[in-house]
C-alpha positions in Angstrom: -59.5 -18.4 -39.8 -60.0 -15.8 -42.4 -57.0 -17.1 -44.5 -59.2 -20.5 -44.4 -62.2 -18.8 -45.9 -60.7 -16.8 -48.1 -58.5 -20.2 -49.8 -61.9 -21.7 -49.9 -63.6 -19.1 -51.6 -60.6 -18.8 -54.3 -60.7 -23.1 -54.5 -57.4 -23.3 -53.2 -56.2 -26.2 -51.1 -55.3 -26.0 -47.4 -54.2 -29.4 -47.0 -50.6 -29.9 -45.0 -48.8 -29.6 -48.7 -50.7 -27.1 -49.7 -48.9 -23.6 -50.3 -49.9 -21.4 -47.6 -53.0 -18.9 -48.5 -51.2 -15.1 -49.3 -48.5 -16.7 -50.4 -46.5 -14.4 -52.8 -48.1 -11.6 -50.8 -47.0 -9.2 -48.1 -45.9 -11.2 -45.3 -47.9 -9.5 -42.8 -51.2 -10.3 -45.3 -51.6 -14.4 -43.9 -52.1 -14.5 -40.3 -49.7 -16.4 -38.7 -50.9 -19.8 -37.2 -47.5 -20.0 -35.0 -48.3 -17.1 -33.4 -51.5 -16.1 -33.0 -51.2 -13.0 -30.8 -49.0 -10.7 -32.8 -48.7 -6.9 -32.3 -50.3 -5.2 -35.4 -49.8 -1.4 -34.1 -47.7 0.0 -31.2 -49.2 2.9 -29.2 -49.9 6.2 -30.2 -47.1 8.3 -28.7 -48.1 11.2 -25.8 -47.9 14.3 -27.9 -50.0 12.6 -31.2 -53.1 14.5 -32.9 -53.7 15.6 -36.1 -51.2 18.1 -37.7 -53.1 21.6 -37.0 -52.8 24.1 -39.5 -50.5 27.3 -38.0 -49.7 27.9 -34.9 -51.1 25.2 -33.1 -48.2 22.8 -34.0 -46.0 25.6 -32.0 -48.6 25.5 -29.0 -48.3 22.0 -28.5 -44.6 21.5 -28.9 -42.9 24.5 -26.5 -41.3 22.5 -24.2 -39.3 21.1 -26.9 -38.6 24.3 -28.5 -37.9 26.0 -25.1 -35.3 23.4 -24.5 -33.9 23.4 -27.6 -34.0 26.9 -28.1 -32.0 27.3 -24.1 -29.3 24.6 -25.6 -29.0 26.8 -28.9 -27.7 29.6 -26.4 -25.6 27.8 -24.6 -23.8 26.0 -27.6 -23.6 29.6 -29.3 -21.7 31.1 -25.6 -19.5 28.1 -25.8 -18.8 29.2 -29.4 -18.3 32.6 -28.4 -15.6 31.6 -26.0 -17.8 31.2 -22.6 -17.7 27.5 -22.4 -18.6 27.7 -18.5 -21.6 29.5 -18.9 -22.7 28.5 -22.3 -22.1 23.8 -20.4 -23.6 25.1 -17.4 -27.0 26.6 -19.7 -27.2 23.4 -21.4 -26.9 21.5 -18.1 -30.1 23.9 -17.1 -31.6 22.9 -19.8 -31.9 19.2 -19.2 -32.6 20.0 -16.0 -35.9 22.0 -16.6 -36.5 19.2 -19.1 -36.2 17.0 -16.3 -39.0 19.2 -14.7 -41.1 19.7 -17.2 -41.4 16.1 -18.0 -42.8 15.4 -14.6 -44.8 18.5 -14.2 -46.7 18.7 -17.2 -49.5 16.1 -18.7 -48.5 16.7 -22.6 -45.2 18.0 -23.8 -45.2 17.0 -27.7 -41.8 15.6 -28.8 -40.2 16.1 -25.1 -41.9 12.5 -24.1 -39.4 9.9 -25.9 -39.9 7.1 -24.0 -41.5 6.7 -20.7 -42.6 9.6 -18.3 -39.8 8.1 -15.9 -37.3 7.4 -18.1 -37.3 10.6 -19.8 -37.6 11.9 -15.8 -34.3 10.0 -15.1 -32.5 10.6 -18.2 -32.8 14.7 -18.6 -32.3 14.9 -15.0 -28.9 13.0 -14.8 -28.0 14.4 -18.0 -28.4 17.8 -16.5 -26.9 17.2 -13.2 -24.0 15.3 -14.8 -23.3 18.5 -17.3 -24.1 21.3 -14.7 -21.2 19.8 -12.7 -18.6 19.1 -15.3 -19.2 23.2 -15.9 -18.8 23.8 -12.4 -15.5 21.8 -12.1 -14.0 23.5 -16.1 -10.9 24.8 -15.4 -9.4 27.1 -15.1 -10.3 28.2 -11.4 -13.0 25.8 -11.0 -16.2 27.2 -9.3 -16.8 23.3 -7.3 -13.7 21.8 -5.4 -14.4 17.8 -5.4 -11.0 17.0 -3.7 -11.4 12.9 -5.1 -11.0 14.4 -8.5 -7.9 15.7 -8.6 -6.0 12.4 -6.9 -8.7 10.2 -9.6 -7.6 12.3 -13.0 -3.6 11.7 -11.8 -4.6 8.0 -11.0 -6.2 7.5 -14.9 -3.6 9.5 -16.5 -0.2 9.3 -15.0 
């Protein structure tokens, strides 16, 4: 309706050969008759706000750097030639990601999607990593006695 007022205003024609009103304009600048419903903005993510000046960014956004900062460690042990401990800190890491996800109300860039997806996600993540660093060889901490007959099945 506002295309209509606008070609009437300007003299142009809205007759059924008449070139559509914004044409030769952004595409998003005519409203679309087909589809009168469209989505013009998406949702404002969980952690938004204004950019605060200092430390505040910091404050808002530790459980992302506590995360991040845990998997830093444990990718710096696996460099250092601990790969059990430095997998099995990573694996805690998703894990408490897992848990702060659910337990807290705002947790800046840790909310990606959904509060139950990112629940879901970190947690299986975690669990899945935490026991590939239980079952590392060599002399493996957890004994799944499937595995062993499953690896000789795949690899032969």
């Amino acid at each position: 309706m506002r295309a209509e007022h606008e070609a009437e205003a300007t003299g142009a024609e809205s007759g059924p050969g008449a070139e559509p009103a914004g044409a030769g304009a952004a595409p998003d600048a005519a409203k679309s008759r087909r589809f009168p419903s469209i989505t013009k903005d998406t949702a404002r993510p969980e952690g938004h706000g204004r950019a605060a000046p200092g430390d505040a960014l910091a404050a808002r956004q530790w459980p992302m750097l506590s995360v991040l900062g845990a998997t830093a460690v444990g990718l710096l042990l696996t460099a250092l030639n601990h790969p059990r401990a430095g997998v099995l800190v990573i694996g805690v890491a998703l894990i408490a990601a897992s848990v702060l996800r659910r337990a807290l109300p705002q947790v800046g860039m840790l909310a990606v999607r959904s509060r139950f997806t990112d629940m879901v996600t970190y947690g299986l993540l975690g669990v899945a990593i935490t026991l590939l660093a239980l079952v590392m060889e060599p002399k493996p901490l957890l004994d799944v006695p499937f595995l062993e007959d499953a690896v000789r099945f795949t690899v032969r």
